[in-house]
C-alpha positions in Angstrom: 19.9 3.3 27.3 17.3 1.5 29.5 13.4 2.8 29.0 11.3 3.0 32.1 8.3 2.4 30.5 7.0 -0.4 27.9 4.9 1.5 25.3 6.9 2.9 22.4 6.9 6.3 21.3 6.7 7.4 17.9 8.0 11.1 16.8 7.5 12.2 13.6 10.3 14.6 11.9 9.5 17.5 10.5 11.4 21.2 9.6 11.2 21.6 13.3 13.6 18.8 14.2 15.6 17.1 10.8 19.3 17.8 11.5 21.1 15.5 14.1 21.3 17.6 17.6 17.1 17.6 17.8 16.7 13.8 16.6 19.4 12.8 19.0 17.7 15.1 21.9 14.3 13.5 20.5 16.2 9.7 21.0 17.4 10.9 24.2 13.7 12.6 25.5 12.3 9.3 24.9 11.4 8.8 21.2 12.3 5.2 20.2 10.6 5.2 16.2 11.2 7.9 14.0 8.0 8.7 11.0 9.3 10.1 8.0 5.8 11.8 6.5 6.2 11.2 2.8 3.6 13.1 1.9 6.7 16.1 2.9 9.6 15.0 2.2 11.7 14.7 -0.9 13.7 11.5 -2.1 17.1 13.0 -0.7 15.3 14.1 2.8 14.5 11.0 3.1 17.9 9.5 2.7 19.6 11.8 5.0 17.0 11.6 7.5 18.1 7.7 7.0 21.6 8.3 7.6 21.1 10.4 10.6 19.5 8.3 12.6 21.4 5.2 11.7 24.4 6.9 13.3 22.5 7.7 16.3 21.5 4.1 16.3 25.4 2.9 16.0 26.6 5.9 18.0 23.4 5.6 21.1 24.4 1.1 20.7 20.5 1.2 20.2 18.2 -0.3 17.5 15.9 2.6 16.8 13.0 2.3 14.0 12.2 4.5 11.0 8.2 4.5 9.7 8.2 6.3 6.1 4.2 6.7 6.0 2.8 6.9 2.5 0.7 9.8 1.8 -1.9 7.7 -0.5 -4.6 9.5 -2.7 -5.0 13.1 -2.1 -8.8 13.8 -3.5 -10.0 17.0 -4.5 -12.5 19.7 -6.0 -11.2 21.4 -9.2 -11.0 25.1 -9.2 -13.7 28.0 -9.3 -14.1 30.9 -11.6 -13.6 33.4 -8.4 -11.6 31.0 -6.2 -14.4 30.5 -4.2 -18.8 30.4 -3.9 -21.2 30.7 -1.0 -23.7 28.2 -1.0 -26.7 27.7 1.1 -28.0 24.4 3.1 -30.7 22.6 1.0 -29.4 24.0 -2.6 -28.9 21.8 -5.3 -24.7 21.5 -6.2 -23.6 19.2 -9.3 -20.0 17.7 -9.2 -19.2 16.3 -12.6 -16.2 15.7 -15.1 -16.3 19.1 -17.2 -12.6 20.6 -16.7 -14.3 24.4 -16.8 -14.1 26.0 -13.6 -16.6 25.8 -11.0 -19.4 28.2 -10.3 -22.3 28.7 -7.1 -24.0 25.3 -9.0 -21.2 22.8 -10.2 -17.4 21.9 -9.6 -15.1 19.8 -11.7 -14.4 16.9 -9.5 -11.1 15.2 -11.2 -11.4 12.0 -10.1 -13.3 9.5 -12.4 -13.4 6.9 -9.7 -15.3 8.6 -6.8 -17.9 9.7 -9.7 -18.2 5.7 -10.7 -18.4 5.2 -7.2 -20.9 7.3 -5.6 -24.3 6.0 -5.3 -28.1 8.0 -4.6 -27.7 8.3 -0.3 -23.9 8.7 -0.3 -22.1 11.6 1.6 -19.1 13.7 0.2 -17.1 15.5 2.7 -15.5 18.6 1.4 -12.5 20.2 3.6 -12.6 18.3 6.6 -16.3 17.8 6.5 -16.8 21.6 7.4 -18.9 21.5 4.0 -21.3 17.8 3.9 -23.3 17.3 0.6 -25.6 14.3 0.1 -26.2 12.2 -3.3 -29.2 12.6 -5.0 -29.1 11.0 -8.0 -25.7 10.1 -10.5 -24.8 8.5 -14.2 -21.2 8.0 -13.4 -19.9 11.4 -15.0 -21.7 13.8 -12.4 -23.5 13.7 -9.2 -26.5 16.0 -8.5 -26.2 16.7 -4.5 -27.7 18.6 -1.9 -26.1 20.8 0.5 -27.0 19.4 4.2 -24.0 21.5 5.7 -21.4 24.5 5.2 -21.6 27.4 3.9 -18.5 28.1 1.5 -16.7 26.0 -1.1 -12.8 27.0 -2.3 -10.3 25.8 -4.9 -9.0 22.3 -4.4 -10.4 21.5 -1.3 -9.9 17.5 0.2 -12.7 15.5 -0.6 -13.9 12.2 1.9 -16.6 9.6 0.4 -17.1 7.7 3.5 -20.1 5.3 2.4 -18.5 4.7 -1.0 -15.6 2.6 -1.9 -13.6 3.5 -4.8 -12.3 1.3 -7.1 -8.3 2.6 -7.6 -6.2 1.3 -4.9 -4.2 2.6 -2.1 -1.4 3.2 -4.0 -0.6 6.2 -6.6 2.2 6.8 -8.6 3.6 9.1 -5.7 3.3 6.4 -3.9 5.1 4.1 -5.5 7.8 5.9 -6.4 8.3 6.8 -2.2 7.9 3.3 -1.4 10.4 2.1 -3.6 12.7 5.0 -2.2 12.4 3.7 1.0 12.9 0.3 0.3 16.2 1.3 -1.0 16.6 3.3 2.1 16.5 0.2 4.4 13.5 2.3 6.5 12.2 -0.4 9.2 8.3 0.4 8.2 6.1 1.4 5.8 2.7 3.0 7.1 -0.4 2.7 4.0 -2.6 5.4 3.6 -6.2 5.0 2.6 -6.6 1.3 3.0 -10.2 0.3 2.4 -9.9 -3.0 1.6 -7.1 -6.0 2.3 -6.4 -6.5 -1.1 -4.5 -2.1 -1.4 -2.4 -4.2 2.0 -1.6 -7.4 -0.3 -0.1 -5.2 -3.2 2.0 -3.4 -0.8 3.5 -6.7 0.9 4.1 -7.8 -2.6 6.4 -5.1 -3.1 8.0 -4.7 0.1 8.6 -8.4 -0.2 9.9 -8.5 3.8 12.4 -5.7 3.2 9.4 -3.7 5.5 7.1 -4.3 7.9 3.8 -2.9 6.7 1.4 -1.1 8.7 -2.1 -0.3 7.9 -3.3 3.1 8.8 -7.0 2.8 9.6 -8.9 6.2 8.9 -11.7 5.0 7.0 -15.1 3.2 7.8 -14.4 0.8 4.8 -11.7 -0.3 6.4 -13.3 -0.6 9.9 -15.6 -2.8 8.6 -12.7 -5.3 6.8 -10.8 -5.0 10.3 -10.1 -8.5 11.1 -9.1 -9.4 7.4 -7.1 -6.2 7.2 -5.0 -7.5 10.6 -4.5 -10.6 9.1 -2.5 -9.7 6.0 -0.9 -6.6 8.0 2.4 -6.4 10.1 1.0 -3.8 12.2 -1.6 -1.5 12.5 -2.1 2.4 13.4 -5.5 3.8 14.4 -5.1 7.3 12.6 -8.1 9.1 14.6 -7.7 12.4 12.4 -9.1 11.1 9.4 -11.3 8.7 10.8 -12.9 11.5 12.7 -13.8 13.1 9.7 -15.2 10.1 7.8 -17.1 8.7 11.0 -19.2 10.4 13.7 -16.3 12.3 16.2 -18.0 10.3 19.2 -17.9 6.7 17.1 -14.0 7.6 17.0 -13.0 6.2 20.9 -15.0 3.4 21.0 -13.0 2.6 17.5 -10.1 3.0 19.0 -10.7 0.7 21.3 -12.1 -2.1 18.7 -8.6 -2.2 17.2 -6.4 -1.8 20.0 -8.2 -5.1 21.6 -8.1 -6.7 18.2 -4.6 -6.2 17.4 -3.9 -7.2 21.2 -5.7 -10.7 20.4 -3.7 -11.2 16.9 -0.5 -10.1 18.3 0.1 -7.6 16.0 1.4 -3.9 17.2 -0.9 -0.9 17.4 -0.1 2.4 16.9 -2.5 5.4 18.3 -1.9 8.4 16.3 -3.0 11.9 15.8 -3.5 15.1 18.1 -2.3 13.4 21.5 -0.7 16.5 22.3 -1.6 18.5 19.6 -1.6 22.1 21.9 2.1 21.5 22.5 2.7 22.7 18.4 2.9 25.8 20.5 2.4 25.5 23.6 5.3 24.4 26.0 2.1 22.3 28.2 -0.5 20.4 27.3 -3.9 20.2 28.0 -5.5 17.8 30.7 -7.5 16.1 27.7 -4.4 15.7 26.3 -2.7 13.9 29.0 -6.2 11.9 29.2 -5.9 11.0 25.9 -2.2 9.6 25.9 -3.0 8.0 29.2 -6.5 6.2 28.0 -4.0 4.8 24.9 -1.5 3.5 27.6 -4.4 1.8 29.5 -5.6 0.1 26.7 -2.2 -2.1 26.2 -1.3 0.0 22.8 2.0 -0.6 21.5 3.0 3.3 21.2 1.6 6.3 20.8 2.4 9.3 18.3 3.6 12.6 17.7 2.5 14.3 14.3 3.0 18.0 14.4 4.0 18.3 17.7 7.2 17.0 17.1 7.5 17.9 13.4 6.5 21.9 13.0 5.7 23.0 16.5 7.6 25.4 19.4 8.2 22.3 21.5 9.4 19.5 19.6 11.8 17.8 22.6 9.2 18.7 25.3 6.2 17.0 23.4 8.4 14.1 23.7 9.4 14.2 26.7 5.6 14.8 28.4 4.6 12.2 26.6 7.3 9.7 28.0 6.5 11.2 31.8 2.6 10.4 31.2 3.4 6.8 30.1 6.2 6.5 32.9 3.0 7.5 35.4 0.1 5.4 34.3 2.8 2.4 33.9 3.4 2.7 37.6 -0.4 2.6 38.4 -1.7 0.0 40.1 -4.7 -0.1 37.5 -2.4 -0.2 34.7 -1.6 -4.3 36.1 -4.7 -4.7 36.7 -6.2 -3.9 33.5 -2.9 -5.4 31.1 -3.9 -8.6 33.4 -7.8 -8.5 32.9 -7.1 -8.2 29.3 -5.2 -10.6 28.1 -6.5 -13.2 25.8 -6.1 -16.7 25.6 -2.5 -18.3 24.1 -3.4 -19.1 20.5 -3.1 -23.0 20.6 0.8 -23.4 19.4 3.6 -24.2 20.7 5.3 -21.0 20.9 1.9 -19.2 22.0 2.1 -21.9 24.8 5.7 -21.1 25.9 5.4 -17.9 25.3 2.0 -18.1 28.1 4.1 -20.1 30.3 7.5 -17.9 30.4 5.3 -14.9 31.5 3.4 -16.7 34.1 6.5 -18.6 35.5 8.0 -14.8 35.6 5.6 -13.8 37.6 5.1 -16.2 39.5 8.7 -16.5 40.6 9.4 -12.6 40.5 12.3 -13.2 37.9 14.2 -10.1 36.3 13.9 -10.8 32.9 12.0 -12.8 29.8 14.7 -13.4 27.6 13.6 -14.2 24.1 16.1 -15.0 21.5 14.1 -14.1 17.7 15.5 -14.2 14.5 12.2 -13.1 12.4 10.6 -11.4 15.5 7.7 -14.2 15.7 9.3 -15.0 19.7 9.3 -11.4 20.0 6.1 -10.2 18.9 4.4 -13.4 21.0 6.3 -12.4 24.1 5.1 -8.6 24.0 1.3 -10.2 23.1 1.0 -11.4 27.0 1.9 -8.1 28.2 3.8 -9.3 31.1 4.8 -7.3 34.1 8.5 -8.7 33.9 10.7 -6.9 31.6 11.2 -8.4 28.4 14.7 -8.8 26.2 14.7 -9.4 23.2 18.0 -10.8 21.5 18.2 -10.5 18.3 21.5 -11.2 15.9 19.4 -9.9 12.7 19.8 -5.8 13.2 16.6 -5.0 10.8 14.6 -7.5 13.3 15.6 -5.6 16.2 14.7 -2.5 14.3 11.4 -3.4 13.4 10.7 -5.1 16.9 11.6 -1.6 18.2 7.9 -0.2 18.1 6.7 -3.3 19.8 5.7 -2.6 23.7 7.8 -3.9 26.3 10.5 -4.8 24.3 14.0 -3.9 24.8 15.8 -4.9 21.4 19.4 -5.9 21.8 21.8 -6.9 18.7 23.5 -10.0 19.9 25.3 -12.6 18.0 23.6 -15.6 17.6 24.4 -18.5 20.1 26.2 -21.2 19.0 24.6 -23.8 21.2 22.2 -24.3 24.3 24.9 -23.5 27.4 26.2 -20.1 25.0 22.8 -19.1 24.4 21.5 -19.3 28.5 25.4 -17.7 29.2 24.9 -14.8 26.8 21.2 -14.2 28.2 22.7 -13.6 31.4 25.5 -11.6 30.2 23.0 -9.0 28.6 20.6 -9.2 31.6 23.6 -8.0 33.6 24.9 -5.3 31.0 21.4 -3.5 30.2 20.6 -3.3 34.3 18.0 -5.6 34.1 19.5 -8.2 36.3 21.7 -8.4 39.4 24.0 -10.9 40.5 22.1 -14.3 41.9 19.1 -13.2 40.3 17.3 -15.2 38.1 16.2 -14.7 34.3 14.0 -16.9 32.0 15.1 -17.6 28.3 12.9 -18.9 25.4 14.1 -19.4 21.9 13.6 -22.1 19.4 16.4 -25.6 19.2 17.0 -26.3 16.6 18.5 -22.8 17.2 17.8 -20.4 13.9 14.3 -22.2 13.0 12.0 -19.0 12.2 8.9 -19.3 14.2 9.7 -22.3 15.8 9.3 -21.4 19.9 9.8 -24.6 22.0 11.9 -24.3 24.8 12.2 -22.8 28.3 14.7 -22.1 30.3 15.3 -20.5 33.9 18.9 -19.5 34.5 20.8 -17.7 37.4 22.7 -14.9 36.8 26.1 -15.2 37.8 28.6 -12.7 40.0 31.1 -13.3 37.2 29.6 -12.1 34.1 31.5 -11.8 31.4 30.2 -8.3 31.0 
């Protein structure tokens, strides 16, 4: 199955669409990464979510991807004496570390660490930031606030510190245990919760130790401000705008968007926009114009995929969500402005080698209107530097490692085949044109370009280029 469109799409599995009829109808409506939301799903879910897709993937002849996103901390208010208390803007409210329930002055607040943390100035965000208080003073086992906004406070509501960084890391015990479940799952990704810092991404990778790529979700201004470090030690990236819209100003959140997309773009390193693209289609069988704005604006900016939460996971319309979302990336793909902006927006080949090659395949492509980029990648290095110039040529990329095509499956423009690896230079540019033909990227007499690294096998190691004419007598 060919895509007719280079951003990925991400769907998110859910109670609305777990057994194998809706994934496959998800595969089919255009969905090519599955998210497995830990922060809902048990151990055993996970593993037979796992298993269905896997023989989708063998049964479909397509790589697909599997995310398992951590849920990371979950902070909260203790309880109240009556549930819940009205308070009043400007009113004094105390959060401290005595276990008795809560009254119309003070809450329990279990969590040592934001206590330590929060400093006189600092803002705490209570259930969503419908309720805002400000720090007046603290001693590290309570903080006296004021109320600057909201009205009520409830049992166990989320709490946000968006100008303090806690101490713990990203990781809980939750955490680990899930992560290690998914490891042992073979899942393609793990998405981190609650980075603030790139030290919470460098205890992950240590773990993961290349069994995952790891992708750093990116919802808090701590971590906005460690952007370029967090990249660095990342595999990928996801701009998770719910959160972020609650820790930051709601109008700060596009232009943030932005800052990453761009910045992954530079680095090469995929980037995921997430949260309410088409978040009326929970139940509604449309969406919005906004919505189809929103998508489209993510599409523009030369992300690598957009994502379903809800929509795909609890709502009416699980199938549909995907599929409107694969028609408005079909549409703006076929633009004019789409090439016009991918072109005014790429950056500069890092100076390597296989940055250069990878420069000089997509310009010879275009230059010479060829069908394909073939790119043979054993670690997905060849891949990932391919999809970084955001050519308008299709590009292939031939893989014999399955978990590399996988993970390479949430990476725009790429269209992941399994291949054996070529055994030298003449089966390499033969078996190019061979899958060229096969996957209806390339007609007889047409011509492809292949890059890939001789010493064949060498990870990383980009250095040749090769145009190639597709022959009437494939072997395919």
């Amino acid at each position: 199955m060919r895509r007719s469109r280079k951003v990925k799409i991400l769907a998110t599995l859910g109670p609305a669409s777990s057994d194998k009829p809706t994934i496959l109808a998800l595969f089919r409506a255009g969905a090519d990464v599955f998210r497995i939301n830990m922060s809902h799903t048990t151990h055993e879910k996970l593993r037979e979510l796992v298993s269905i897709i896997r023989t989708i993937d063998a049964e479909e002849g397509r790589p697909i991807g599997i995310l398992a996103d951590l849920q990371g901390p979950k902070l909260r208010l203790g309880t109240f004496a009556n549930k819940s208390v009205e308070i009043s803007v400007g009113q004094a409210f105390t959060l401290d570390s005595d276990p008795t329930p809560g009254s119309t002055g003070r809450v329990y607040l279990p969590h040592p660490e934001i206590l330590e943390a929060l400093e006189p100035g600092h803002r705490l965000l209570i259930d969503d930031g419908k309720v805002r208080l400000r720090v007046v003073s603290t001693n590290g086992k309570s903080a006296l606030t004021t109320v600057e906004v909201g009205t009520k406070l409830s049992d166990r509501k989320g709490v946000s510190v968006p100008d303090s960084t806690i101490r713990t890391g990203a990781l809980t015990e939750k955490d680990r245990a899930d992560l290690d479940a998914a490891l042992e799952a073979k899942v393609d990704w793990i998405a981190l919760s609650f980075v603030q810092r790139p030290e919470d991404v460098a205890e992950v990778r240590k773990i993961a130790a290349g069994r995952a790529g790891i992708m750093s979700k990116i919802e808090k201004p701590q971590a906005v401000q460690r952007l370029a470090e967090i990249i660095e030690i990342s595999d990928a990236l996801m701009v998770a705008r719910g959160d972020l819209g609650v820790e930051m100003p709601l109008e700060e959140v596009p232009g943030i968007q932005k800052q990453i997309t761009r910045a992954c773009r530079r680095a090469g390193k995929p980037v995921i926009v997430a949260t309410q693209m088409l978040e009326s289609m929970i139940t509604a069988p449309v969406p919005t114009r906004a919505e189809v704005s929103d998508v489209a604006t993510a599409v523009y900016e030369g992300a690598d995929a957009v994502m379903l939460s809800a929509e795909s996971a609890a709502g009416d319309f699980p199938i549909d969500a995907v599929a409107t979302m694969d028609k408005i990336a079909t549409a703006v793909e076929r633009d004019s402005n789409h090439k016009n902006i991918m072109h005014a927006q790429r950056t500069e080949p890092e100076a390597t080698g296989a940055d250069a090659i990878s420069a000089a395949a997509r310009q010879i492509a275009e230059t010479l209107n060829l069908a394909a980029i073939c790119c043979y990648t054993a670690s997905g290095s060849t891949g990932l530097r391919a999809a970084r110039e955001r050519p308008r040529t299709p590009i292939i990329a031939l893989s014999p490692i399955e978990a590399t095509a996988r993970r390479l499956s949430v990476v725009w423009g790429l269209h992941c085949v399994v291949s054996e690896d070529a055994y030298n230079l003449d089966d390499m540019v033969s078996r190019a044109c061979d899958i060229a033909a096969h996957e209806g990227f390339a007609q007889p007499n047409d011509r492809i370009i292949i890059t890939a690294g001789v010493p064949l096998r060498t990870p990383g190691a980009t250095n040749m280029i090769r145009i190639a004419f597709v022959g009437a007598n494939t072997s395919h």
